[in-house]
C-alpha positions as CSV (number, residue, x, y, z in Angstrom):
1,X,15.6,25.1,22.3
2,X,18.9,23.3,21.7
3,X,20.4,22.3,18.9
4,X,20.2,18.0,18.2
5,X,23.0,17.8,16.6
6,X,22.5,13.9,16.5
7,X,19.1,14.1,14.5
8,X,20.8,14.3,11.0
9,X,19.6,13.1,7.6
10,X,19.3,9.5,7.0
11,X,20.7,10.2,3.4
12,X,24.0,10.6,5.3
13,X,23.8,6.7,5.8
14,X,25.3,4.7,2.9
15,X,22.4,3.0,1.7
16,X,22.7,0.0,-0.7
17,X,19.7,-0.9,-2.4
18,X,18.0,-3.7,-3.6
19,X,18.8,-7.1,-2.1
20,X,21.9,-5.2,-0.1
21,X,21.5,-4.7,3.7
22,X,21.9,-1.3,4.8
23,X,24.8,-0.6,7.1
24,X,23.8,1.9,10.0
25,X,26.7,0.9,12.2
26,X,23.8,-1.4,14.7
27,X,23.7,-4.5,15.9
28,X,22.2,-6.8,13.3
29,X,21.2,-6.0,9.8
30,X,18.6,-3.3,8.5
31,X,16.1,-5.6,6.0
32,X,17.2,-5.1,2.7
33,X,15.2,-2.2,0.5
34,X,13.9,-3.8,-2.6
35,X,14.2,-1.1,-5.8
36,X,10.1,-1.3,-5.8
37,X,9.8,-0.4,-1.7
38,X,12.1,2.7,-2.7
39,X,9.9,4.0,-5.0
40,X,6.5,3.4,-3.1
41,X,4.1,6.3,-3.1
42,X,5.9,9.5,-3.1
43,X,4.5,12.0,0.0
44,X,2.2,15.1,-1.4
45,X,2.2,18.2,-0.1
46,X,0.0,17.8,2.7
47,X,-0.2,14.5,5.1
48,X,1.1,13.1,8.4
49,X,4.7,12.6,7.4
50,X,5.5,13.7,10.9
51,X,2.9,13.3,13.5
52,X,4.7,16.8,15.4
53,X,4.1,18.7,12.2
54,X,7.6,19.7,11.6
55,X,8.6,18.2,8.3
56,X,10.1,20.3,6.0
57,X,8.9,18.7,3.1
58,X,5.0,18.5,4.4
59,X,2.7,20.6,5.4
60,X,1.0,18.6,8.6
61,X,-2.8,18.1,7.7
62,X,-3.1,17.6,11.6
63,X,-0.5,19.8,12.9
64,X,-1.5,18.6,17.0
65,X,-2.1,14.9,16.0
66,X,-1.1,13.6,19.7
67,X,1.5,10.6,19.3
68,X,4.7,8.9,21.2
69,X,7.7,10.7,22.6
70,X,10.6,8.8,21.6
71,X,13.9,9.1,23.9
72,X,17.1,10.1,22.4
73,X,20.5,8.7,22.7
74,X,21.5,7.6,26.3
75,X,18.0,8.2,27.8
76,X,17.9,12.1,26.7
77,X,14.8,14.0,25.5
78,X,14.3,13.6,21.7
79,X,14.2,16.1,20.0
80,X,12.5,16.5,16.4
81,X,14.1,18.9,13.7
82,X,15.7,20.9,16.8
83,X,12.4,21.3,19.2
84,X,11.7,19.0,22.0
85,X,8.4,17.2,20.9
86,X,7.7,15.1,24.1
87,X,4.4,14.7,25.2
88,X,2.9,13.5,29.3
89,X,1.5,10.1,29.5
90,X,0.7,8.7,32.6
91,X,0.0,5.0,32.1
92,X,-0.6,2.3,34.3
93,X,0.9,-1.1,32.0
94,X,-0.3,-4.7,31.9
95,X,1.9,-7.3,32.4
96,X,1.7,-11.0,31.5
97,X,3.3,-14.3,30.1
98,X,0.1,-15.8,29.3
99,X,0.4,-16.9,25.2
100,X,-1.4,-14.1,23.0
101,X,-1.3,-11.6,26.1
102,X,1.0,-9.4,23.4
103,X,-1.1,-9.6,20.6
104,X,-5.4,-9.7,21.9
105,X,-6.5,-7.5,24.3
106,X,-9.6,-6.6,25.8
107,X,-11.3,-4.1,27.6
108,X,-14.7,-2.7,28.9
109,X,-15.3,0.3,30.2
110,X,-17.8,3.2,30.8
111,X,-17.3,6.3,29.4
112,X,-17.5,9.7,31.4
113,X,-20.3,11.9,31.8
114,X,-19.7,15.4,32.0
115,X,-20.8,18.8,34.1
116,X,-24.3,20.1,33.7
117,X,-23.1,23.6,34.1
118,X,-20.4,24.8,31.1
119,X,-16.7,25.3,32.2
120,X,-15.5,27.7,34.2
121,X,-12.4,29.9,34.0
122,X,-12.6,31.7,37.7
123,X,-10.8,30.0,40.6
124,X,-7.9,27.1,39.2
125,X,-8.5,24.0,41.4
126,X,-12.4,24.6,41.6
127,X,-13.7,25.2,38.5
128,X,-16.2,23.3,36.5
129,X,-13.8,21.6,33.9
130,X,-14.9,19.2,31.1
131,X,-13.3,15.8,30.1
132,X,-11.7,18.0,26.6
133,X,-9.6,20.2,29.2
134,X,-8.3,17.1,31.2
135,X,-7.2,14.9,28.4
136,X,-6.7,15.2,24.6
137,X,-6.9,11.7,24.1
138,X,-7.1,8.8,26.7
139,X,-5.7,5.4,24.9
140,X,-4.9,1.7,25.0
141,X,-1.9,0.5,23.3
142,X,0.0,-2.4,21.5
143,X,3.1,-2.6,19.9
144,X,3.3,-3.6,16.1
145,X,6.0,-4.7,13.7
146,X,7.7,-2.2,11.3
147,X,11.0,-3.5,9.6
148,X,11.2,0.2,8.3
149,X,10.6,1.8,12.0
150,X,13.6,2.0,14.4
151,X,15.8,0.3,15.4
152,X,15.3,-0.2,11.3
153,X,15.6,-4.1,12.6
154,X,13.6,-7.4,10.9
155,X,10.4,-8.2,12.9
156,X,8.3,-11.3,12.9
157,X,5.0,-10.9,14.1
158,X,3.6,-12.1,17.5
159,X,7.3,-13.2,18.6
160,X,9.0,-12.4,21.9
161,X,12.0,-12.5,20.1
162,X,11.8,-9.4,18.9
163,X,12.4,-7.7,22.0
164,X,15.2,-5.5,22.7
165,X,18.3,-6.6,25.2
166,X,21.8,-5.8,26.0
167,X,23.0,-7.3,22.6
168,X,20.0,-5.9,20.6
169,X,18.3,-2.8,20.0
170,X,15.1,-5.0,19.0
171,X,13.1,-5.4,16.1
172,X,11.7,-3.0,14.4
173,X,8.5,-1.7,16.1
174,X,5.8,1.0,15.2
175,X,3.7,1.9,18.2
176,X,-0.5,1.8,18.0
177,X,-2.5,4.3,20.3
178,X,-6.3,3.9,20.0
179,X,-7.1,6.8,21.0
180,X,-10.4,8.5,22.8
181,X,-11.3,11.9,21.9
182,X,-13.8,13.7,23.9
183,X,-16.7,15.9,23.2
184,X,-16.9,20.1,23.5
185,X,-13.9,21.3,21.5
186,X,-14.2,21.0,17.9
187,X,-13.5,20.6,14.9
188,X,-10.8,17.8,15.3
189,X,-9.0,18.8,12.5
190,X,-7.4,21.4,14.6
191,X,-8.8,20.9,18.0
192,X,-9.5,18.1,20.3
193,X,-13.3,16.9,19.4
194,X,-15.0,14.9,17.0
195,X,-18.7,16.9,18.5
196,X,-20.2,18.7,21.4
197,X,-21.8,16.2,22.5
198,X,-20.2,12.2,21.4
199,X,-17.0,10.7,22.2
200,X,-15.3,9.3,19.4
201,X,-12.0,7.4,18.5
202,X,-9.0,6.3,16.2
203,X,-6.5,3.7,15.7
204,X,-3.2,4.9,15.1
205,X,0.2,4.2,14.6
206,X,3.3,6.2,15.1
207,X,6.6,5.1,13.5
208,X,10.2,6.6,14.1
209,X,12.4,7.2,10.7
210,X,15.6,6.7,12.6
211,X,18.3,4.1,13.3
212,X,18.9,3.3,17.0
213,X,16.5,2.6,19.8
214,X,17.9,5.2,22.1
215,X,20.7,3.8,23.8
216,X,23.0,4.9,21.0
217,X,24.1,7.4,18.6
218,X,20.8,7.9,16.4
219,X,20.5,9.5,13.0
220,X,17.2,10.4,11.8
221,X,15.6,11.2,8.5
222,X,14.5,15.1,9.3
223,X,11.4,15.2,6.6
224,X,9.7,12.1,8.0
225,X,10.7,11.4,11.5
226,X,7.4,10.5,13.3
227,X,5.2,9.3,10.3
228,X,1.8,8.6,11.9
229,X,-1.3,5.9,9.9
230,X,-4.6,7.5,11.1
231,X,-8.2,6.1,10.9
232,X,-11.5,6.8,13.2
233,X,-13.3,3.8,14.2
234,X,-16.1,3.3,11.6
235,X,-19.1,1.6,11.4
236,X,-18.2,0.1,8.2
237,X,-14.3,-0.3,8.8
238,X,-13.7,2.1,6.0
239,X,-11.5,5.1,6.8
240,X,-13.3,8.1,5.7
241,X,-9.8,9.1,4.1
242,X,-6.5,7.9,3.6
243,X,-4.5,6.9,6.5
244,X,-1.2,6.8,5.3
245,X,1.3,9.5,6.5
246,X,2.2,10.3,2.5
247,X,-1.9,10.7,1.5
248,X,-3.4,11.3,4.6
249,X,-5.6,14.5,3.9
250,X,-8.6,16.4,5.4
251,X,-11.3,14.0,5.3
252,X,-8.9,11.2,7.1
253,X,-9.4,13.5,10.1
254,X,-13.0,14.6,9.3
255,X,-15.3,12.2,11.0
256,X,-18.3,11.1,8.8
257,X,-21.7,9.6,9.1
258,X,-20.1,6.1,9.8
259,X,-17.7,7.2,12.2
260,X,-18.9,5.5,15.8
261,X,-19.9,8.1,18.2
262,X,-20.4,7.4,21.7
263,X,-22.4,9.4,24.5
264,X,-21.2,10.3,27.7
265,X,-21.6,7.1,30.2
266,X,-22.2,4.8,27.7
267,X,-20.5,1.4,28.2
268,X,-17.8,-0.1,25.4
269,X,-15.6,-3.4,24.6
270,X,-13.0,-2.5,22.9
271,X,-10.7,-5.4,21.5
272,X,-7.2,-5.1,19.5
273,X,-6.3,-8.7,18.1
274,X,-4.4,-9.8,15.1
275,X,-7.2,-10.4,12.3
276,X,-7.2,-12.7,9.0
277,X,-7.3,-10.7,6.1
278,X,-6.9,-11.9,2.5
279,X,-3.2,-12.5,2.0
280,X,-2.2,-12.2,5.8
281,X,-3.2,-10.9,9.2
282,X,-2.9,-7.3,10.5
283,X,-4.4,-5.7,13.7
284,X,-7.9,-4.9,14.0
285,X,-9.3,-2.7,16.6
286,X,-13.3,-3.1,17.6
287,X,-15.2,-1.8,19.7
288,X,-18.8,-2.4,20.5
289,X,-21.0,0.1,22.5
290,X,-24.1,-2.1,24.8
291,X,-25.3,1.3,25.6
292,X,-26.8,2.1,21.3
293,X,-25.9,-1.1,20.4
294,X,-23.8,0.2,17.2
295,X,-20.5,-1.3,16.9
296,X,-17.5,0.0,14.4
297,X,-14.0,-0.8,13.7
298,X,-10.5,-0.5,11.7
299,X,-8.1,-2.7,10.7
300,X,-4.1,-1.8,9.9
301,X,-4.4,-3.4,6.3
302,X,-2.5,-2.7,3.4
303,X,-6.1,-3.1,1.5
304,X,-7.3,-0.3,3.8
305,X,-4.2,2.0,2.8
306,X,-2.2,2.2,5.5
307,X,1.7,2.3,5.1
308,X,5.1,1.7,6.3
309,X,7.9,4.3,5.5
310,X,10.6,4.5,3.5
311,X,13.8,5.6,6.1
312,X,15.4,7.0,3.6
313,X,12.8,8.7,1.0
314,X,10.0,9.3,3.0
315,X,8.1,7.2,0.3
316,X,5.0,5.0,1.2
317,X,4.2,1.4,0.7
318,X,1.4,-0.4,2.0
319,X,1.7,-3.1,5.0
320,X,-0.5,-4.8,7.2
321,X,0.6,-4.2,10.9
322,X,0.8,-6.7,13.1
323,X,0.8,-7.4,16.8
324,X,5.2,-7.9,17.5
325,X,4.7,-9.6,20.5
326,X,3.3,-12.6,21.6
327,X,2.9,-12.0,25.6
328,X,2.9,-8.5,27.2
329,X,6.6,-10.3,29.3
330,X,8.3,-7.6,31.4
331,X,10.8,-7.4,28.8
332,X,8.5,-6.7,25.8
333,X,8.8,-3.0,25.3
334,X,8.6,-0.8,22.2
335,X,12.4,-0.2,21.9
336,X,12.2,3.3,21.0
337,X,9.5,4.4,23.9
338,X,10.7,7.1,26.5
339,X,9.6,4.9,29.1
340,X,8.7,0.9,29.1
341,X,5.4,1.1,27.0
342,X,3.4,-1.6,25.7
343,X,-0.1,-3.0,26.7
344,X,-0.8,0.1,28.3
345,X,-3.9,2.2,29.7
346,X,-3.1,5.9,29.2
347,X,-4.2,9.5,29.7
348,X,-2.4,12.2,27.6
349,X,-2.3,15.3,29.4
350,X,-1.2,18.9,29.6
351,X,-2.8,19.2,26.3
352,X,-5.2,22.5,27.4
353,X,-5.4,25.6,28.7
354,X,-8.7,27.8,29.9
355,X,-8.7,31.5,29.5
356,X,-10.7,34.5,29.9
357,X,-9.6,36.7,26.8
358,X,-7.2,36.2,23.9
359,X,-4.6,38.0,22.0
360,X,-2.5,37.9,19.0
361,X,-4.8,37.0,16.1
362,X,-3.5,34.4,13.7
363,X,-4.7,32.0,10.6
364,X,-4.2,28.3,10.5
365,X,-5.5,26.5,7.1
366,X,-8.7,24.2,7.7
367,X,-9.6,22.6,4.4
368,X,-11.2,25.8,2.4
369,X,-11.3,27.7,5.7
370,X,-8.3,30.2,7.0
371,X,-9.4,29.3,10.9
372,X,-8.5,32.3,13.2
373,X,-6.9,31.1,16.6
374,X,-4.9,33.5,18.9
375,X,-1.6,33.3,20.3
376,X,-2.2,34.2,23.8
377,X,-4.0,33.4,26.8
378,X,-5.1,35.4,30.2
379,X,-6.5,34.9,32.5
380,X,-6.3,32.9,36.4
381,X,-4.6,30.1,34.9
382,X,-2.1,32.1,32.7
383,X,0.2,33.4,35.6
384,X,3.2,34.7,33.9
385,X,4.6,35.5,30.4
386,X,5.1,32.7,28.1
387,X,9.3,32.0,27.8
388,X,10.9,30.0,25.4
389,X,13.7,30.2,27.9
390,X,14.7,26.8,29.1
391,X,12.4,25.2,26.4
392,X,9.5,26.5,27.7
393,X,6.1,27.6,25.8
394,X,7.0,30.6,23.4
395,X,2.9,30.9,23.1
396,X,-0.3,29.0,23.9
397,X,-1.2,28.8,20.2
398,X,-3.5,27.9,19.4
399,X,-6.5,29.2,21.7
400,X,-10.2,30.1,20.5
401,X,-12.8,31.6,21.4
402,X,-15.9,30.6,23.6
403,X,-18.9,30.1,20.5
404,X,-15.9,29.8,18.1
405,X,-17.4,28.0,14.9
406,X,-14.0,27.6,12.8
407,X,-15.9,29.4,10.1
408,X,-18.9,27.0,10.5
409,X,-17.4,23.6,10.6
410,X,-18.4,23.0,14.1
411,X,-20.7,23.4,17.1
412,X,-19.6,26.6,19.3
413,X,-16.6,25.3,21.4
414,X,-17.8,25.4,25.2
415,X,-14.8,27.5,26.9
416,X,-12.2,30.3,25.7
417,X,-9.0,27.9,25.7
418,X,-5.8,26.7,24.3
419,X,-5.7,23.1,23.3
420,X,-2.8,20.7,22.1
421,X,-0.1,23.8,22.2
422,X,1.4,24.3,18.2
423,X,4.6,25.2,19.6
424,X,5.0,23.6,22.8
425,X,3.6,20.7,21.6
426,X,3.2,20.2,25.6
427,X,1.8,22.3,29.0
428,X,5.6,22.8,29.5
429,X,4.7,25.3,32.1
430,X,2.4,23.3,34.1
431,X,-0.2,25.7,34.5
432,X,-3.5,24.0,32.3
433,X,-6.0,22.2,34.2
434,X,-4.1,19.0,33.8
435,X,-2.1,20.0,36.7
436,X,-4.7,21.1,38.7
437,X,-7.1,19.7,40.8
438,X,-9.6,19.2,38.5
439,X,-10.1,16.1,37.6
440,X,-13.1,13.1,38.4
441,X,-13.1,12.7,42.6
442,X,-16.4,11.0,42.6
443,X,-18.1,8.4,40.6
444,X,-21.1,10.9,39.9
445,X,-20.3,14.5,37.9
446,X,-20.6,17.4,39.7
447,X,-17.5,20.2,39.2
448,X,-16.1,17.5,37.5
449,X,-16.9,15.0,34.9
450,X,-17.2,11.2,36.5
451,X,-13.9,9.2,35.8
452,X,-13.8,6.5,32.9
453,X,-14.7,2.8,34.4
454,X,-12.4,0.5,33.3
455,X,-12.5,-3.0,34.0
456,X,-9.6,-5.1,34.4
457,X,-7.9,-5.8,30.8
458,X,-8.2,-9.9,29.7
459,X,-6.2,-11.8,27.0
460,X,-6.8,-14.7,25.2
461,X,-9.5,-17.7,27.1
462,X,-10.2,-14.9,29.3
463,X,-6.9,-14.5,31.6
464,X,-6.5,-11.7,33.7
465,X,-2.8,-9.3,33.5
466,X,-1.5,-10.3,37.1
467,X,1.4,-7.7,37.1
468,X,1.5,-4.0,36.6
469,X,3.9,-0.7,36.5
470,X,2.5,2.7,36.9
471,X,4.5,4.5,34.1
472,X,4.7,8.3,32.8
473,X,7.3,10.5,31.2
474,X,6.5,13.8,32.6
475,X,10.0,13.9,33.3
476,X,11.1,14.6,29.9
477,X,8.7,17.7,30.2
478,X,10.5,19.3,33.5
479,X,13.1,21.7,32.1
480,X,12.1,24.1,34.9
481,X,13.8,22.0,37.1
482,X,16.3,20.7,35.0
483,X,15.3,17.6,35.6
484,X,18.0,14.5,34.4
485,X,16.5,12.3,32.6
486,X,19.4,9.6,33.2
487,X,20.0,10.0,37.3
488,X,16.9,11.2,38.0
489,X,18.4,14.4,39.3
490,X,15.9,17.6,39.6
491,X,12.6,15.1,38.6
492,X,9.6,15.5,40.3
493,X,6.1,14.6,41.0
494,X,3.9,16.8,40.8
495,X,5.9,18.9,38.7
496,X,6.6,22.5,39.6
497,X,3.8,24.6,38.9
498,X,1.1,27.0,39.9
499,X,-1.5,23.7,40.8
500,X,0.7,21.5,42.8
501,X,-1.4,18.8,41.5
502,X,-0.8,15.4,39.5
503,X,-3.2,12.8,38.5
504,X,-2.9,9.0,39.8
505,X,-4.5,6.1,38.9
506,X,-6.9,4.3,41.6
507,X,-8.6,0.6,41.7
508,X,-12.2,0.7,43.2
509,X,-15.0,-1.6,43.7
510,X,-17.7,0.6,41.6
511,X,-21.0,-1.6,40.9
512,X,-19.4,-5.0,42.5
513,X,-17.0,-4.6,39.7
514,X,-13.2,-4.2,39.8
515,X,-11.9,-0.7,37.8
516,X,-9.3,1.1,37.3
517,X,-10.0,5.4,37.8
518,X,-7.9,8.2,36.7
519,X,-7.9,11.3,38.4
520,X,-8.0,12.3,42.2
521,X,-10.7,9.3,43.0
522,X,-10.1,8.3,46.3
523,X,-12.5,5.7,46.6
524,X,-10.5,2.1,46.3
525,X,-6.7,1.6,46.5
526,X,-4.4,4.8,44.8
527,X,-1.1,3.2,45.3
528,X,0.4,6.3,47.3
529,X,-1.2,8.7,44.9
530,X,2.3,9.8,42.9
531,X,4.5,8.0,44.6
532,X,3.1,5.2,42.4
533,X,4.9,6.1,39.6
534,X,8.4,5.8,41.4
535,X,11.1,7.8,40.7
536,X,13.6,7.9,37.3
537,X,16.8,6.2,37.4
538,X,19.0,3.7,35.6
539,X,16.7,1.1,34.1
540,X,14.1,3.2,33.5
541,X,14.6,4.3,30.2
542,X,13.8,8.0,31.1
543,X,10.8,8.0,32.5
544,X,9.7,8.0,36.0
545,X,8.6,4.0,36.6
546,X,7.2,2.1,39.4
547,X,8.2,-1.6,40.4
548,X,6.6,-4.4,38.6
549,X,4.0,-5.3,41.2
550,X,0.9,-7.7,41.6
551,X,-2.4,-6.5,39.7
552,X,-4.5,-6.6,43.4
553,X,-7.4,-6.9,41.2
554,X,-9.7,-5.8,43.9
């Protein structure tokens, strides 16, 4: 990996405290940091003080937390205390200038119902595969306000003032992924699941400790540069631990007996709107499942201990989070997103990797439990030795075993495979069933699990997005082709690797209603497949990006 010689301390910057704006050399002034806000609530030992798990000062509680990939100066790939930390997220993004499209969203969908047979690890392209070895964690997302996030600007909720332009970086802006985690590969704590057998999910938020939105010089504080706020949906709103990035420890990602768990096919609403709380608003994230007819949800509230933090000490303080935007406008974008992110519908892939045998035994803490993963995969997909030549994988770690318990914490995980990647961070070699032909092709499971159903998005009085950009930043990924993530030079879709294969999204008549699949569904409109995500380019902020375009809706 290279050197980022840019990503130096914040404690470099002079820093004047209480009542004093902070000079960072940016447009416009850093809020002020009160003498109480740099105190806060010093970090433990253990947390989520960097969602990569690469502070130096924190042990990661969840070392694979999936979050954002940033983009460093000039449209580069960002790099996080010296290793690329960049993740593939192929979206399809909402667009709209409807008042309160920016800050209430909702959606229904159906969930995906899986194989009858177990996965398969004998012919890549046309094996059985499972929903876990698609996608870690299929989301929807809004952008929030963070006056202590970059560009370290002030932010006033549910304003499209805040977004950035040619004379500003934008306000300060924390990014929210409610995430869906699918059954067969647990414990989550270090895997991908919250079960075998139920579908669960989390609102979280992922903030960047640095000045700059990316289109400058940016300087980072090393020991907390990806904070991430983590809480599962519950029944009873109440996070079964604390979500803050400085507290955050193993019961906030052990799911309880009031966290909402969904079956395969079962059909959701999930809303994200700015609630009332006492004292103020922050977002709340519901969802309701018609299928059981239980219901859960979590709310970004300083009362339910989530935090902003400190840029320069890494120190907590609670904060309600609140939508930044008002409409989902072209222009409203999270300023520090590699790629044009915002109200967006999005798989993360290249997150797994089946195998037939493992090698190179290693431990991994797990609470009380030393969990043993391996280092190495073989196998069919596996077809040469891991490199970290070029900033590619040095190992699969971690990979388990088929009927691995983690010491009795979960049900026996339903494949020999590598999820999430500890060092990779990413399927930086293409060859995981992400990038294979594997995924949903008809509405029904058969190989394949059936693709999620998911109805057209609607804002406020029940208005439709009538624009959308097919968006994903596998292009940061593509070392092996030295792909340039400013011209666009070497990119390409699908990227080089042993399947040949990427996913696209399609729009389908499926029941007389109009959906949006992901996958290789070929039933309804796909857009040209991957040319819908267009090519990468000035303007694009990194990332391959498709034209602003009508939503057909059917």
């Amino acid at each position: 990996m290279r050197r980022n010689l840019w990503s130096r301390r914040l404690s470099a910057v002079t820093a004047v405290v209480a009542g004093v704006a902070l000079s960072v050399g940016l447009t416009g002034l850093v809020p002020a940091v009160s003498a109480q806000a740099a105190a806060g609530v010093s970090p433990r030992s253990v947390g989520e003080l960097d969602c990569n798990g690469l502070s130096p000062m924190q042990r990661a509680v969840k070392s694979s937390l999936p979050c954002l990939d940033p983009r460093g100066p000039g449209n580069s790939r960002f790099e996080d205390n010296g290793h690329y930390i960049g993740h593939d997220e192929p979206s399809v993004r909402f667009i709209s200038n409807q008042p309160g499209s920016g800050s209430q969203v909702t959606y229904n969908e159906q969930l995906p119902v899986e194989p009858a047979a177990l996965p398969t690890v004998r012919h890549p392209g046309k094996d059985v595969t499972h929903s876990f070895e698609l996608t870690v964690a299929p989301w929807f997302s809004i952008t929030v306000c963070d006056p202590h996030s970059a560009p370290l600007t002030p932010c006033k909720p549910e304003s499209d003032a805040n977004a950035p332009s040619a004379r500003s970086p934008g306000a300060g802006a924390a990014f929210v992924e409610l995430q869906f985690y699918p059954p067969g590969f647990a414990p989550f704590a270090d895997n991908i699941s919250c079960d075998n057998t139920h579908w669960c999910s989390a609102l979280t938020i992922d903030s960047l400790e640095c000045t700059g939105n990316g289109m400058a010089p940016n300087t980072c504080n090393n020991k907390c540069i990806e904070p991430a706020n983590f809480g599962f949906i519950q029944t009873n709103g109440v996070p079964p631990g604390p979500p803050s990035p400085q507290l955050s420890n193993d019961r906030t990602f052990t799911p309880n007996r009031h966290t909402l768990r969904m079956n395969p096919g079962d059909r959701i609403t999930v809303q994200m709107f700015n609630a009332k709380v006492p004292g103020g608003h922050a977002l709340e994230a519901r969802e309701t499942d018609w299928s059981t007819g239980q219901s859960g949800f979590m709310i970004a509230s300083a009362a339910n201990g989530f935090m902003n933090t400190n840029p320069f000490t890494c120190n907590g303080r609670k904060f309600n989070f609140q939508p930044e935007y008002n409409t989902a406008r072209a222009k409203n974008i999270i300023p520090w997103g590699f790629g044009p992110y915002m109200i967006n519908d999005q798989f993360e892939i290249g997150h797994f990797e089946p195998c037939t045998s493992v090698s190179g035994r290693a431990t991994t803490p797990l609470g009380k439990v030393q969990d043993v993963y391996f280092k190495h995969c073989h196998g069919p997909y596996e077809l040469a030795k891991d490199t970290a030549k070029a900033g590619l994988e040095p190992n699969d770690a971690p990979c388990y075993k088929f009927g691995d318990t983690h010491g009795g914490l979960a049900a026996p995980n339903l494949v020999t495979g590598c999820p999430v990647f500890f060092n990779a961070i990413g399927d930086l070699d293409y060859d995981g069933t992400s990038y294979r032909a594997d995924w949903p092709d008809s509405v029904q499971p058969g190989r394949h699990p059936s693709p999620f159903l998911q109805q057209q998005p609607t804002t406020a009085g029940g208005h439709q997005y009538p624009a959308i950009q097919f968006v994903t930043d596998a292009s940061a990924t593509e070392f092996n082709t030295n792909c340039n993530t400013k011209t666009g030079t070497g990119c390409q879709l699908p990227p080089k690797g042993p399947g040949h294969f990427y996913p696209f999204w399609t729009q389908a008549v499926v029941g007389g209603s109009c959906v949006w699949e992901f996958g290789n569904m070929h039933n309804g409109n796909t857009f040209g497949q991957d040319a819908q995500y267009g090519s990468v380019g000035p303007g694009t902020i990194g990332a391959f990006v498709g034209p602003v375009r009508p939503n057909p809706n059917c």
